[in-house]
C-alpha positions as CSV (number, residue, x, y, z in Angstrom):
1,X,0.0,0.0,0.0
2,X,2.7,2.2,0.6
3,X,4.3,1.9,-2.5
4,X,1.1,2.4,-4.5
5,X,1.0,5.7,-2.6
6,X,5.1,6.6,-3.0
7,X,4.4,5.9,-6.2
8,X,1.4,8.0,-6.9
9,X,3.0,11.0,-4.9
10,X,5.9,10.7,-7.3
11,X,3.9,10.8,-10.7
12,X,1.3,13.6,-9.3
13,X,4.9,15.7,-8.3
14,X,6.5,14.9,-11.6
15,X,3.3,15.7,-13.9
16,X,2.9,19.4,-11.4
17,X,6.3,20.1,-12.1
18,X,6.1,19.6,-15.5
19,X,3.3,21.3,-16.4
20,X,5.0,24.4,-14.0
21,X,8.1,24.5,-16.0
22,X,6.2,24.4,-19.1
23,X,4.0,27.0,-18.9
24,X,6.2,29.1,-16.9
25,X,8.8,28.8,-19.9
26,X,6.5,28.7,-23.1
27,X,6.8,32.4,-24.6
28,X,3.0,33.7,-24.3
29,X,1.2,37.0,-22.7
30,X,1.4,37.0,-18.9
31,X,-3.0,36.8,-18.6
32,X,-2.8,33.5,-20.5
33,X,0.3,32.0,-18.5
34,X,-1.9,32.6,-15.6
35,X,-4.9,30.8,-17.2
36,X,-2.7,27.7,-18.0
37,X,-1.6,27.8,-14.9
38,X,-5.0,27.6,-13.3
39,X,-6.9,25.3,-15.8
40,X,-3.5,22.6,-15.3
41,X,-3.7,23.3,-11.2
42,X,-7.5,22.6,-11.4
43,X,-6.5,19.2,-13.6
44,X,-4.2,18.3,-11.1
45,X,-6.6,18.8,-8.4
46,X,-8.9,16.6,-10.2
47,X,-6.7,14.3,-10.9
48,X,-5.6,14.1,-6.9
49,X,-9.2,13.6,-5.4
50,X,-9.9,11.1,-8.3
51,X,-6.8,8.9,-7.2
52,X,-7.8,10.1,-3.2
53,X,-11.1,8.5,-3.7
54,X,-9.4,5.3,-5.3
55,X,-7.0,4.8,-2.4
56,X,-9.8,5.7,0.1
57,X,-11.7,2.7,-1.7
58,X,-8.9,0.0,-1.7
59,X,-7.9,1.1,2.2
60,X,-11.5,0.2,2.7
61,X,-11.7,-2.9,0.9
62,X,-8.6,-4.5,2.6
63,X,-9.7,-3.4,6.0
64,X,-13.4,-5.1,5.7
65,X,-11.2,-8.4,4.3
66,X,-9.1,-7.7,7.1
67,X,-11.9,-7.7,9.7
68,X,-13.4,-10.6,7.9
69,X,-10.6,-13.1,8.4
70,X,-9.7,-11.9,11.4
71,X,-13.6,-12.5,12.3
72,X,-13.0,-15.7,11.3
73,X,-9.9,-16.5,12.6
74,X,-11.3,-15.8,16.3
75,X,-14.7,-17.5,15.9
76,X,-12.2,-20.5,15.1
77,X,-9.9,-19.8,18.2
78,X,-13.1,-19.7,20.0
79,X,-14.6,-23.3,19.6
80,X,-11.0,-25.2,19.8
81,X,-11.1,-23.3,22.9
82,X,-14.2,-24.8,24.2
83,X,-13.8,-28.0,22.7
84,X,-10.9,-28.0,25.1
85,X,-12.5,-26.8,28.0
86,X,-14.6,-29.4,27.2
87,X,-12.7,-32.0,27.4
88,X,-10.7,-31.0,30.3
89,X,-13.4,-30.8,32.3
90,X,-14.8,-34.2,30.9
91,X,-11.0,-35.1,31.8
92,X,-11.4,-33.9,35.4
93,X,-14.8,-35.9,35.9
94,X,-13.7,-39.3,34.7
95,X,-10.8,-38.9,37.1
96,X,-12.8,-38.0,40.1
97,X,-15.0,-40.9,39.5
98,X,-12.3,-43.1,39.1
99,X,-10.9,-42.3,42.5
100,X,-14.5,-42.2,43.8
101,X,-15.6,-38.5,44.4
102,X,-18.0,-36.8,44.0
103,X,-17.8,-34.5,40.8
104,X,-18.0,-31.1,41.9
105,X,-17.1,-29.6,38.7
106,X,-19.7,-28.0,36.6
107,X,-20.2,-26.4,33.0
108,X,-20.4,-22.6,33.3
109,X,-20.4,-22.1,29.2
């Protein structure tokens, strides 16, 4: 993800400083300079929200498959947990019984 961004920085910089140096160097009337120079800053603009909104989308999509494993991932941790909780406790009353007390232990899932 970073790189995608490094990377986009680096274009957006490279295509602002281009379009700087050309307008500020082609030979026309300081009024149309200045109108170049807006209409390319209002491109560039454009062009930065439009690639905003992108990231913004792909941050977002990662994060809810993010969530979604990791949703996953702890529902699983959850019932090996209680499978062996389960069976330690199952465990614990066989071996009371087999030494002939009275099984105290009880399930508080």
């Amino acid at each position: 993800m970073r790189k995608l961004e490094s990377n986009l920085l680096a274009l957006m910089a490279g295509v602002a400083i281009g379009a700087l140096a050309g307008v500020l160097l082609a030979p026309d009337k300081g009024e149309k300079t200045r109108e170049r120079i807006t209409e390319g800053s209002l491109r560039l603009r454009k062009d930065m929200e439009e690639k905003a909104a992108e990231l913004k989308k792909e941050i977002a999509r990662k994060s809810s498959e993010l969530k979604k494993e990791l949703d996953e991932q702890l529902e699983a941790s959850k019932h090996k947990l209680t499978k062996f909780a389960e069976s330690l406790i199952a465990s614990a009353k066989e071996t009371l019984a087999a030494n002939g007390k009275k099984a105290e232990i009880t399930d508080k899932a």
